[in-house]
Each structure stands twice: as structure tokens, then as C-alpha cells.
VMD Tcl script that builds the backbone (N, CA, C; Angstrom):
set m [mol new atoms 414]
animate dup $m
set s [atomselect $m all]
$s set {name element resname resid chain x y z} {
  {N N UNK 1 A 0.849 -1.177 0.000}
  {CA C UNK 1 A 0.000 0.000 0.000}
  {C C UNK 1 A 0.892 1.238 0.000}
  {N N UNK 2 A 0.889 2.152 -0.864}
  {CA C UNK 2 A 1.537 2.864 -1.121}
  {C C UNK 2 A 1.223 4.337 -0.319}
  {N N UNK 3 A 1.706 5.064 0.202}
  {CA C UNK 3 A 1.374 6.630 1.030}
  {C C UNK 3 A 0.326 7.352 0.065}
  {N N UNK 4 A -0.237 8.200 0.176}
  {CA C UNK 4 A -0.884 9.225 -0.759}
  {C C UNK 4 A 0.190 10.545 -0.627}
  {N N UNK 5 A -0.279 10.646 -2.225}
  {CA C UNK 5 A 0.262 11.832 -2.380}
  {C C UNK 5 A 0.470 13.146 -1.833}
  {N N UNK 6 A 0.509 14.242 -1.261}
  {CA C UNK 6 A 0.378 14.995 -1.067}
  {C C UNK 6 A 0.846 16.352 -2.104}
  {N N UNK 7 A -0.290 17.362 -2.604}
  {CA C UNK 7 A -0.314 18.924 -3.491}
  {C C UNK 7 A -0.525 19.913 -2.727}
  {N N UNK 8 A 0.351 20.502 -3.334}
  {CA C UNK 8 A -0.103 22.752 -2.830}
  {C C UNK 8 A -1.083 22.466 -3.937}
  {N N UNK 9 A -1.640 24.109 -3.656}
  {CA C UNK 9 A -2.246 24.790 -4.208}
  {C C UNK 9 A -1.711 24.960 -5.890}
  {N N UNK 10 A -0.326 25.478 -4.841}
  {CA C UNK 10 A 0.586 25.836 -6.312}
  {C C UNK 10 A 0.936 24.641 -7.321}
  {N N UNK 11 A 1.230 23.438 -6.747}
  {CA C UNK 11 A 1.400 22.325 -7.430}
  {C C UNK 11 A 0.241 21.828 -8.026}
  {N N UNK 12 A -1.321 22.002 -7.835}
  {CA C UNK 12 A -2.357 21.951 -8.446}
  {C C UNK 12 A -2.454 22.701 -9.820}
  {N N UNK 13 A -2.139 24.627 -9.223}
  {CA C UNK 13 A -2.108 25.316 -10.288}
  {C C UNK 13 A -1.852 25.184 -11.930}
  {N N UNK 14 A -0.366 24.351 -11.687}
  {CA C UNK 14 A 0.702 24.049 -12.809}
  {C C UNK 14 A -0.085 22.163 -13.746}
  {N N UNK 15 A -0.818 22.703 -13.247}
  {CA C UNK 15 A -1.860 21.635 -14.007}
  {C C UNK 15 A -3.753 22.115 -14.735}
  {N N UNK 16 A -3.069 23.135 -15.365}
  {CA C UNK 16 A -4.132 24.397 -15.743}
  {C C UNK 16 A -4.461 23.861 -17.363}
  {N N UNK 17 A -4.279 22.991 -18.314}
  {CA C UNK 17 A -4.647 22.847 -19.577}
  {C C UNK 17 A -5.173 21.505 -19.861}
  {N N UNK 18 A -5.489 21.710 -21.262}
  {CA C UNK 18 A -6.746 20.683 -21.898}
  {C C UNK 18 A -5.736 19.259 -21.661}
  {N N UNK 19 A -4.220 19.683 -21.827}
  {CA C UNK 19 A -3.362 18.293 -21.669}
  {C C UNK 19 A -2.741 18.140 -20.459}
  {N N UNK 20 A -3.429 18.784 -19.820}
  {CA C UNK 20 A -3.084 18.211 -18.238}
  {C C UNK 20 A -3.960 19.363 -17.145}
  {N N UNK 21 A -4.877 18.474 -16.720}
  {CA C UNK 21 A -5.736 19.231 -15.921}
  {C C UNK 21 A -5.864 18.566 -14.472}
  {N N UNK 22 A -5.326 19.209 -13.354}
  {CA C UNK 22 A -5.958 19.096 -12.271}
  {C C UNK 22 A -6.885 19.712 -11.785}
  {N N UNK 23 A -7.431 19.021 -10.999}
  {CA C UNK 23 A -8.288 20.335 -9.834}
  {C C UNK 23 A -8.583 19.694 -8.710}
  {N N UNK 24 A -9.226 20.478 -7.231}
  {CA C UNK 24 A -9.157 19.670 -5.615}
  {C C UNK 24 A -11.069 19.283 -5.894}
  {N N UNK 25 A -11.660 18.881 -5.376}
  {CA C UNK 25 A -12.901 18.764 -4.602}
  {C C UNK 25 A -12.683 18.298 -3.355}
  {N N UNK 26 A -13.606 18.949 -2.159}
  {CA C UNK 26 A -13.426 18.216 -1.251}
  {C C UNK 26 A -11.861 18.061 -0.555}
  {N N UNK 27 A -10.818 18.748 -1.124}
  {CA C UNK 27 A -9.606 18.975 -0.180}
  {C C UNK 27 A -8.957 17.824 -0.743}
  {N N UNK 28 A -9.329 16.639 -2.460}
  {CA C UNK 28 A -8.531 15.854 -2.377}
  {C C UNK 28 A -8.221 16.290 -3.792}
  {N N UNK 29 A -7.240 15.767 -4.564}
  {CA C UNK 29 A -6.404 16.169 -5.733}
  {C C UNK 29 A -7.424 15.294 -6.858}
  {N N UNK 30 A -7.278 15.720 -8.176}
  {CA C UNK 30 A -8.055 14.981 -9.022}
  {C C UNK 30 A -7.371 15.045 -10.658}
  {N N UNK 31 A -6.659 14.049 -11.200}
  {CA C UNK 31 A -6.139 14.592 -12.343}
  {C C UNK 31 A -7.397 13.934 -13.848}
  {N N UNK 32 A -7.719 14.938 -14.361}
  {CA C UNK 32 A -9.123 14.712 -15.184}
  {C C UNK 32 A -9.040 14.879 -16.292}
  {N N UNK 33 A -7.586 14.658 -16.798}
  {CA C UNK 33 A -7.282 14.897 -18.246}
  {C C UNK 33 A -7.674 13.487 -19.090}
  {N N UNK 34 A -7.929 12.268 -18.869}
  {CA C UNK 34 A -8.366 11.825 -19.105}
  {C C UNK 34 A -9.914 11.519 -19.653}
  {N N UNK 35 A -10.607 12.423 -18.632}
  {CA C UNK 35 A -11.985 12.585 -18.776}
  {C C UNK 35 A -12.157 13.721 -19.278}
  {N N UNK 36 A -11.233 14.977 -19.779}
  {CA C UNK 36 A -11.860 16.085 -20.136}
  {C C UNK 36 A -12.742 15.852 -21.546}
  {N N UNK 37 A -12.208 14.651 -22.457}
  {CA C UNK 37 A -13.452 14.857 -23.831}
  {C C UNK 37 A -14.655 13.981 -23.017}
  {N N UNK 38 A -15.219 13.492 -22.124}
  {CA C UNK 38 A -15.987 12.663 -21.679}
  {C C UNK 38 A -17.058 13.753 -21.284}
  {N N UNK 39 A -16.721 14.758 -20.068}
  {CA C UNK 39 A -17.128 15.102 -19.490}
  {C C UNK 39 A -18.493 15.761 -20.278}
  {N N UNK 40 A -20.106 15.193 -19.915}
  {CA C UNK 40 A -21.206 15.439 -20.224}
  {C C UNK 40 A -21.304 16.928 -20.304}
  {N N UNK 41 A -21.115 17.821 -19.769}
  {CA C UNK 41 A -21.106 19.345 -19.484}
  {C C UNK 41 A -20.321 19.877 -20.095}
  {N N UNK 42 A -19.055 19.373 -21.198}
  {CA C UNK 42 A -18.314 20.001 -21.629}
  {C C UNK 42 A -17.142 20.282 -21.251}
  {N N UNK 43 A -15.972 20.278 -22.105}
  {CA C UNK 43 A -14.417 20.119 -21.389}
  {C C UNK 43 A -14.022 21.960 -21.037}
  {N N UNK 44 A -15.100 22.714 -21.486}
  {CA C UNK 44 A -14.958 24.396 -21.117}
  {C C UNK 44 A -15.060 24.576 -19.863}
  {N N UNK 45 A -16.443 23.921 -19.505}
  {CA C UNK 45 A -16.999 23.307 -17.885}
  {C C UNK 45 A -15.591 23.293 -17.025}
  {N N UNK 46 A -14.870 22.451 -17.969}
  {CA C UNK 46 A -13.642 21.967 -16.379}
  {C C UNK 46 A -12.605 22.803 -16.393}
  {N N UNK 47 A -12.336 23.442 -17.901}
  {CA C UNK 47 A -11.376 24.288 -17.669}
  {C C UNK 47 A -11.279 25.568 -17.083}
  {N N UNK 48 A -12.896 25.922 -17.108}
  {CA C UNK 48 A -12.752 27.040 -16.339}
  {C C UNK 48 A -12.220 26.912 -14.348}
  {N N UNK 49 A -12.671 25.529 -14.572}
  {CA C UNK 49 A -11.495 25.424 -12.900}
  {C C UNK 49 A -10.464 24.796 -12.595}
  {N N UNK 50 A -9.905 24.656 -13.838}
  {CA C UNK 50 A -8.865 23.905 -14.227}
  {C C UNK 50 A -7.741 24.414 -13.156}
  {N N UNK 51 A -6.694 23.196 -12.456}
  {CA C UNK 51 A -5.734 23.867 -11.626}
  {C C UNK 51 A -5.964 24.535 -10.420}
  {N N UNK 52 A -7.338 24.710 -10.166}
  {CA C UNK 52 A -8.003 25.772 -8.460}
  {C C UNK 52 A -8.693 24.306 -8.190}
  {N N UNK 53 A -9.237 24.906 -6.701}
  {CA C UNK 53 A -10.196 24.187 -6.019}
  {C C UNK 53 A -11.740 24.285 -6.471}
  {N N UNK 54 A -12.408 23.046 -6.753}
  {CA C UNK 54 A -13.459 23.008 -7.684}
  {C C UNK 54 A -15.052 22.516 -7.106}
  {N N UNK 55 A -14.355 22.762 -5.489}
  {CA C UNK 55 A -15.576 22.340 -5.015}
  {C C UNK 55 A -17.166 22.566 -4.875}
  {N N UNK 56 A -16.665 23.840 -5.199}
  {CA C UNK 56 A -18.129 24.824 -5.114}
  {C C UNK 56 A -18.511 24.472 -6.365}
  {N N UNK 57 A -17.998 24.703 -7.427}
  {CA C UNK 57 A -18.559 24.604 -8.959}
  {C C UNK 57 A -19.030 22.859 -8.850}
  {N N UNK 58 A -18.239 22.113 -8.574}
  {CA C UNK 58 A -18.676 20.816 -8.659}
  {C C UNK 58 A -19.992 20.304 -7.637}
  {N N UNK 59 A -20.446 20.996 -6.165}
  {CA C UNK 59 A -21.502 20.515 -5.608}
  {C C UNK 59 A -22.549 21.799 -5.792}
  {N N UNK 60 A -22.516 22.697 -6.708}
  {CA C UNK 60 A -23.577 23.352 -7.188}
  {C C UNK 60 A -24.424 22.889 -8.759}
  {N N UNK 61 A -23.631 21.956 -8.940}
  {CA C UNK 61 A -24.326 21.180 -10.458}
  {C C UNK 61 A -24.988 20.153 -9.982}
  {N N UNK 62 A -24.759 19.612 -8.651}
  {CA C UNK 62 A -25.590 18.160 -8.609}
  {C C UNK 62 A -25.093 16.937 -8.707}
  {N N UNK 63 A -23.861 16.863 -8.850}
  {CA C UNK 63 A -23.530 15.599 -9.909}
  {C C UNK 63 A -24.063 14.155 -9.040}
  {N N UNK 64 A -24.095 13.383 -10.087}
  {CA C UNK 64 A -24.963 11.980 -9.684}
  {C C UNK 64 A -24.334 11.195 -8.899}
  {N N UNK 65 A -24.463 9.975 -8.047}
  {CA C UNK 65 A -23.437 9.111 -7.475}
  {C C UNK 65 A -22.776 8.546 -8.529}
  {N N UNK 66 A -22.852 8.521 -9.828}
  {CA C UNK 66 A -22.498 7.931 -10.859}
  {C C UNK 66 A -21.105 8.676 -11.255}
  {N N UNK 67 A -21.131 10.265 -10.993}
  {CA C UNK 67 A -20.719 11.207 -11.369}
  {C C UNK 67 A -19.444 11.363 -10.501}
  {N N UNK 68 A -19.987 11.041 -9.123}
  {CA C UNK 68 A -19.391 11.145 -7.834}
  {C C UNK 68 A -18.280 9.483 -8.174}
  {N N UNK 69 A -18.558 8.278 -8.790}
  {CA C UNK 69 A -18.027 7.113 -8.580}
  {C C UNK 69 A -16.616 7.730 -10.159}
  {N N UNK 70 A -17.006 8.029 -10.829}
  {CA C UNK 70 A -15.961 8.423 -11.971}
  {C C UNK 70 A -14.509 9.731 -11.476}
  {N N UNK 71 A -15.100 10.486 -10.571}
  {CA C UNK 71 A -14.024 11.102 -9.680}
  {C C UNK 71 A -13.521 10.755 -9.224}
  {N N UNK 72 A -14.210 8.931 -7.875}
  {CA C UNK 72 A -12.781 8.708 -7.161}
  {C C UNK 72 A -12.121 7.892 -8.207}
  {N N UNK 73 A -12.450 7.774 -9.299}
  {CA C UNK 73 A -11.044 6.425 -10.219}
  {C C UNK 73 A -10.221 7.885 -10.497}
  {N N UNK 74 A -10.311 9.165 -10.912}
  {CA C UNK 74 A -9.235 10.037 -11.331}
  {C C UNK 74 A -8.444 10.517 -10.034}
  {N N UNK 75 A -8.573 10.255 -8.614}
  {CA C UNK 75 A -8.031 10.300 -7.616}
  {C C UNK 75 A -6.540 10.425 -7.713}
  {N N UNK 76 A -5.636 11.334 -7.476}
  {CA C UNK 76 A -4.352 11.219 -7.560}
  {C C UNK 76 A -3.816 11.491 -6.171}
  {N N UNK 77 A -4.097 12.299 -5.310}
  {CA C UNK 77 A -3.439 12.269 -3.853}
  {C C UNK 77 A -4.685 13.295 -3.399}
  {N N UNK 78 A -3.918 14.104 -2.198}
  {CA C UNK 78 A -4.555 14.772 -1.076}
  {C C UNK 78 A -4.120 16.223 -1.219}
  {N N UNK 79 A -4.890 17.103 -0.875}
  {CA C UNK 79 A -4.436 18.878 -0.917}
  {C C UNK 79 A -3.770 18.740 0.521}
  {N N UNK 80 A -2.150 19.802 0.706}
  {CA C UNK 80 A -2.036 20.054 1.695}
  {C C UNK 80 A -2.016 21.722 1.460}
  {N N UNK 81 A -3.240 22.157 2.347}
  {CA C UNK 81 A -3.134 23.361 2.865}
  {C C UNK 81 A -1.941 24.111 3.449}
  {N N UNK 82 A -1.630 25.015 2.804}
  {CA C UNK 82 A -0.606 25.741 3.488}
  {C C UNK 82 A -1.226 26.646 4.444}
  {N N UNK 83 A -0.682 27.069 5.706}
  {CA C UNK 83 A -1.541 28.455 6.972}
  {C C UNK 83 A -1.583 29.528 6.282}
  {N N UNK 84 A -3.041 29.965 6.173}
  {CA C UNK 84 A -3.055 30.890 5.433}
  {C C UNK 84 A -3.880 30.718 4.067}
  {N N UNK 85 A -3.760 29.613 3.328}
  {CA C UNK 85 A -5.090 29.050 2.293}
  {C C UNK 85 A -6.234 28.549 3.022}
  {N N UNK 86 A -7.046 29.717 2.527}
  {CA C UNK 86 A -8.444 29.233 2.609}
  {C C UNK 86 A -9.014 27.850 2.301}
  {N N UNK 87 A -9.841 27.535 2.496}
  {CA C UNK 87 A -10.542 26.159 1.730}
  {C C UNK 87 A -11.725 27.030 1.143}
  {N N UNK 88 A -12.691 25.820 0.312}
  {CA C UNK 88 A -13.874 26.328 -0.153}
  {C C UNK 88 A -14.371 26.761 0.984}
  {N N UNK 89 A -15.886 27.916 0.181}
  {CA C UNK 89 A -16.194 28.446 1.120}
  {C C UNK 89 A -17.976 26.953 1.286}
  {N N UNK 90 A -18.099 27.289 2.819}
  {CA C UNK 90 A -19.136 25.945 2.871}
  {C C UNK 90 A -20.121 26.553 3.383}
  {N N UNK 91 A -21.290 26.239 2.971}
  {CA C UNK 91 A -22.611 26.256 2.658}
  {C C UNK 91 A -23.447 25.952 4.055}
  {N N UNK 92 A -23.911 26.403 4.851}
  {CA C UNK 92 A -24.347 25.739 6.193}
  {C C UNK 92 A -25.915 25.031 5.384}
  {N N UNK 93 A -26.025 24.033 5.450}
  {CA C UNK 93 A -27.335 23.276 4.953}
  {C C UNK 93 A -28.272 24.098 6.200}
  {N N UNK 94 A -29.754 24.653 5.127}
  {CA C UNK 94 A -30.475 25.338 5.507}
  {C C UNK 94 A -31.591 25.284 5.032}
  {N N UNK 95 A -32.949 24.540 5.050}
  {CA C UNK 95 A -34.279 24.217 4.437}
  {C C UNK 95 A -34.513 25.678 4.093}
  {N N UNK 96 A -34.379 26.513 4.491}
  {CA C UNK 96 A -34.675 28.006 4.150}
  {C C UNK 96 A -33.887 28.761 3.595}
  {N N UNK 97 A -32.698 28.616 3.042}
  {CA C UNK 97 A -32.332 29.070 2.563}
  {C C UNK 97 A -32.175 28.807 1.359}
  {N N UNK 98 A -31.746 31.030 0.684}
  {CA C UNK 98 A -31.926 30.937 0.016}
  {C C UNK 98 A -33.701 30.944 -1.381}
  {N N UNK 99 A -35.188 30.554 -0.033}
  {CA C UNK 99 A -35.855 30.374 -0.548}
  {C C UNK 99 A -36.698 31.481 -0.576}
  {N N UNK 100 A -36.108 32.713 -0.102}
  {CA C UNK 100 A -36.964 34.134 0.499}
  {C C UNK 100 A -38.248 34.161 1.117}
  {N N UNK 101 A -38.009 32.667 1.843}
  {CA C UNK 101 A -39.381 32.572 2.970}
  {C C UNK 101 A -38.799 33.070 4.292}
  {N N UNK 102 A -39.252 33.711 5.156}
  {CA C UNK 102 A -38.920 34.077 6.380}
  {C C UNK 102 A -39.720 32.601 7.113}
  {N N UNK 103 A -38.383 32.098 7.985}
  {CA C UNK 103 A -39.221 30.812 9.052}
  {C C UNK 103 A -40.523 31.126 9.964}
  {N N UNK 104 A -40.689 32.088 10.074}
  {CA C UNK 104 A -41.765 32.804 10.931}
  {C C UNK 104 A -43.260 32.095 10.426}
  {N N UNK 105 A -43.062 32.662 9.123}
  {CA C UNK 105 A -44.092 32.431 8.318}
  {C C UNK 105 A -44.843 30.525 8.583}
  {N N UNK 106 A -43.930 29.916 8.432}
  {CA C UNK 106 A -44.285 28.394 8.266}
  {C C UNK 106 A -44.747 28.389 9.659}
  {N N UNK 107 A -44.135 28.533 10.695}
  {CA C UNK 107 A -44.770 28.786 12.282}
  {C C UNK 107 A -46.169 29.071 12.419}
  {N N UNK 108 A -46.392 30.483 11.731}
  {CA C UNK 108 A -47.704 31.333 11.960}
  {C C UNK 108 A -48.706 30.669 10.934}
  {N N UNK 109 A -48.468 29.970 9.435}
  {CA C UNK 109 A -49.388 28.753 8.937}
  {C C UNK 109 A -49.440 28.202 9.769}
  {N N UNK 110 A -48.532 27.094 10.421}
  {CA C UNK 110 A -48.987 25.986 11.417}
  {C C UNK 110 A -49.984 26.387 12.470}
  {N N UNK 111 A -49.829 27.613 12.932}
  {CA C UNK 111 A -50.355 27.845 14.391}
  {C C UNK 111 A -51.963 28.319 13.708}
  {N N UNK 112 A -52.356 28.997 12.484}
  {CA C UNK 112 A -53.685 29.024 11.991}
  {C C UNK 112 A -54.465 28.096 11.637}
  {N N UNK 113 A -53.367 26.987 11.439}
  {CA C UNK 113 A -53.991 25.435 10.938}
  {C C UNK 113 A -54.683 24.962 12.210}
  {N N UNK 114 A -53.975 24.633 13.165}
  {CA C UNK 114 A -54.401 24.427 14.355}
  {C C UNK 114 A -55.629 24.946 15.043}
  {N N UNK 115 A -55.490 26.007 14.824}
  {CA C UNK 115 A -56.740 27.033 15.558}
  {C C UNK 115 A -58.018 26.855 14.661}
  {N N UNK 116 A -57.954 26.832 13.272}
  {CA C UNK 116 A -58.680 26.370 12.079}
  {C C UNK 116 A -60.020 24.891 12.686}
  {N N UNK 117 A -58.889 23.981 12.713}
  {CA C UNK 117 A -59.080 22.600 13.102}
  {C C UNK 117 A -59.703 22.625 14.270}
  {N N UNK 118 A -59.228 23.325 15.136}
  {CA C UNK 118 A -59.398 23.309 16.883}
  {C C UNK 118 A -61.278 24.372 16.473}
  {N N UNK 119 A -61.487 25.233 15.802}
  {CA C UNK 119 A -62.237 25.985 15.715}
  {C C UNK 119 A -63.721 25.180 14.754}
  {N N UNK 120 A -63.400 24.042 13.905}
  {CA C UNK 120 A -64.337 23.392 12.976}
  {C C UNK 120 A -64.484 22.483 14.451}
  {N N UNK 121 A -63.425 22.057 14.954}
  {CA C UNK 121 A -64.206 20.688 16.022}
  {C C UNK 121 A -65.134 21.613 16.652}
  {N N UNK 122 A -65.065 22.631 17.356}
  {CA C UNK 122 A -66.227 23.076 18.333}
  {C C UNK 122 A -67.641 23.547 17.607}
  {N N UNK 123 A -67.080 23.896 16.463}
  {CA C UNK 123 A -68.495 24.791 15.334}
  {C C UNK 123 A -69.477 22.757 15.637}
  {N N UNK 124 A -68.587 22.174 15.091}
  {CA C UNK 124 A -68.921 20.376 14.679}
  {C C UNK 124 A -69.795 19.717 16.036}
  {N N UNK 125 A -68.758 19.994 17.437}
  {CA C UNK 125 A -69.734 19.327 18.298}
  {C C UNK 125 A -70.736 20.676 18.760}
  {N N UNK 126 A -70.731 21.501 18.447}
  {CA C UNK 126 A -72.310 22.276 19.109}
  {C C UNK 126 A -73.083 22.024 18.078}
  {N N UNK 127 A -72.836 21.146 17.065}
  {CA C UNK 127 A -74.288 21.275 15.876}
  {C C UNK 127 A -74.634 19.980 16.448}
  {N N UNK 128 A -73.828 19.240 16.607}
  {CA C UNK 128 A -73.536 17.194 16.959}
  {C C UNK 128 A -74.937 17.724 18.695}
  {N N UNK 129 A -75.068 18.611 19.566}
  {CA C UNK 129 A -75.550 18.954 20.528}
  {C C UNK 129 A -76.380 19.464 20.536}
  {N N UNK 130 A -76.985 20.271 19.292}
  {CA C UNK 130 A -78.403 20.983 18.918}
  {C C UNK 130 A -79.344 19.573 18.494}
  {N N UNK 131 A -78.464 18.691 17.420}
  {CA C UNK 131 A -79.099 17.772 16.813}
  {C C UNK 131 A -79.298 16.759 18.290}
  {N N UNK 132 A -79.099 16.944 19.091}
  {CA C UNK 132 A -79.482 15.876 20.172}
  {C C UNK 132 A -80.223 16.766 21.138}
  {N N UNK 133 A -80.476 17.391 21.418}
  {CA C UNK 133 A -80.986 18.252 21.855}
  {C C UNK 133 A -82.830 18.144 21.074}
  {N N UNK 134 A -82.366 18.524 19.814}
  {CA C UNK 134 A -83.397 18.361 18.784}
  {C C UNK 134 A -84.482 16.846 19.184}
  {N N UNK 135 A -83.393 16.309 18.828}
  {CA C UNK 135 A -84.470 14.842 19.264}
  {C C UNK 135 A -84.679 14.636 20.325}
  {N N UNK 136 A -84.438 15.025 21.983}
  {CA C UNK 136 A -84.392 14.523 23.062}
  {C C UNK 136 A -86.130 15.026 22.965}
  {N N UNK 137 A -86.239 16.071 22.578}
  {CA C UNK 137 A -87.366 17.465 22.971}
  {C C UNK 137 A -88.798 16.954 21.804}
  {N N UNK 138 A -88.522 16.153 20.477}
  {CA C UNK 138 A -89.361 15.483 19.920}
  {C C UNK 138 A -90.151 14.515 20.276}
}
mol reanalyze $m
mol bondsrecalc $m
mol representation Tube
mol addrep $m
């Protein structure tokens, strides 16, 4: 079993063209010159992140587990961060975001639903109490 590799940034960089393309996802190295005529989206697609970190561009398209299984075979080593390189920037997963609903809102539906429901049962049993009422008195 052999060590993994370890890349800079800069050693990523110097892998910027159609005949030799790296790029990171995820903080690991990826050499995709192989796949650049493959790639469904187009080999423009990759070059525009050709040599940088590609994480953002790559988990804002979606790609399939299918998509995801063809990346780890181009696997070549690991990014080492130097102090001082950023990583991608990350996304805090957020049902609301992004969707220009204020959370308030879904709260104050729920709480009218309720009162709605809570308000048909009582309309429901005082008619359910006239109608017995009705017949007791017949």
C-alpha cells in the first residue's frame, strides 16, 4: 500500500490545460485529463477550474453518485493546505435558505392550521348537541 500523495495549491495550479488538468474537490487532488473529452457538461466546464479548487462549482451542479463514482477512479493524492489558504467556502445546509421565505411564516401557517381545526371541532360538536338536543325534545 503505497502513502498518498500529497499537493499545494501551487502544485495543483501548474496543471491548468486541456493536456493536463488538475483540480481539488473536497480537499482531495483529481487529475481529469483523461476525462476532459468525456465530461457530459463540456471540457470548457472543467477548464474554467482547471488547476483551483473546484468544489463549489462541482456541488452546485448536482452531480450523480455515478458522477461522484468516476471522480474517485481520477483520484491522484490529497491537498495540503498551506496556513493561510483558505478552503472552499461551505454552505451551512439550511431548508430556508436561500428560498426568500422568512421561518416565521411556516410557524404562523402551522399555528392558523391548528386554531382552524381546533375551531371546525367546536363549530362540529355544538351542531352534533343541537341535533341531540333536537331529538331529546321530539
Amino acid at each position: 500500500m503505497s502513502a498518498t500523495k500529497e499537493f499545494t495549491m501551487q502544485d495543483v495550479a501548474e496543471h491548468n490545460t486541456s493536456k493536463d488538468i488538475y483540480m481539488v474537490v473536497h480537499d482531495k487532488v483529481y487529475d481529469c485529463t483523461k476525462f476532459l473529452d468525456e465530461h457530459p457538461g463540456g471540457e470548457e466546464v472543467m477548464l474554467d477550474v482547471a488547476g483551483q479548487d473546484a468544489t463549489e462549482a462541482f456541488e452546485d451542479v448536482g452531480h450523480s453518485d455515478e458522477a461522484r463514482e468516476v471522480l474517485d477512479g481520477l483520484l491522484v493524492g490529497e491537498l495540503k493546505r498551506l496556513p493561510g489558504e483558505e478552503g472552499p467556502k461551505r454552505q451551512i445546509a439550511n431548508s430556508n435558505q436561500g428560498s426568500g421565505k422568512d421561518p416565521t411564516g411556516s410557524i404562523l401557517t402551522s399555528y392558523a392550521l391548528v386554531v382552524a381545526v381546533g375551531f371546525a371541532a367546536y363549530m362540529g360538536y355544538n351542531y352534533l348537541q343541537k341535533q341531540n338536543e333536537a331529538q331529546g325534545s321530539a
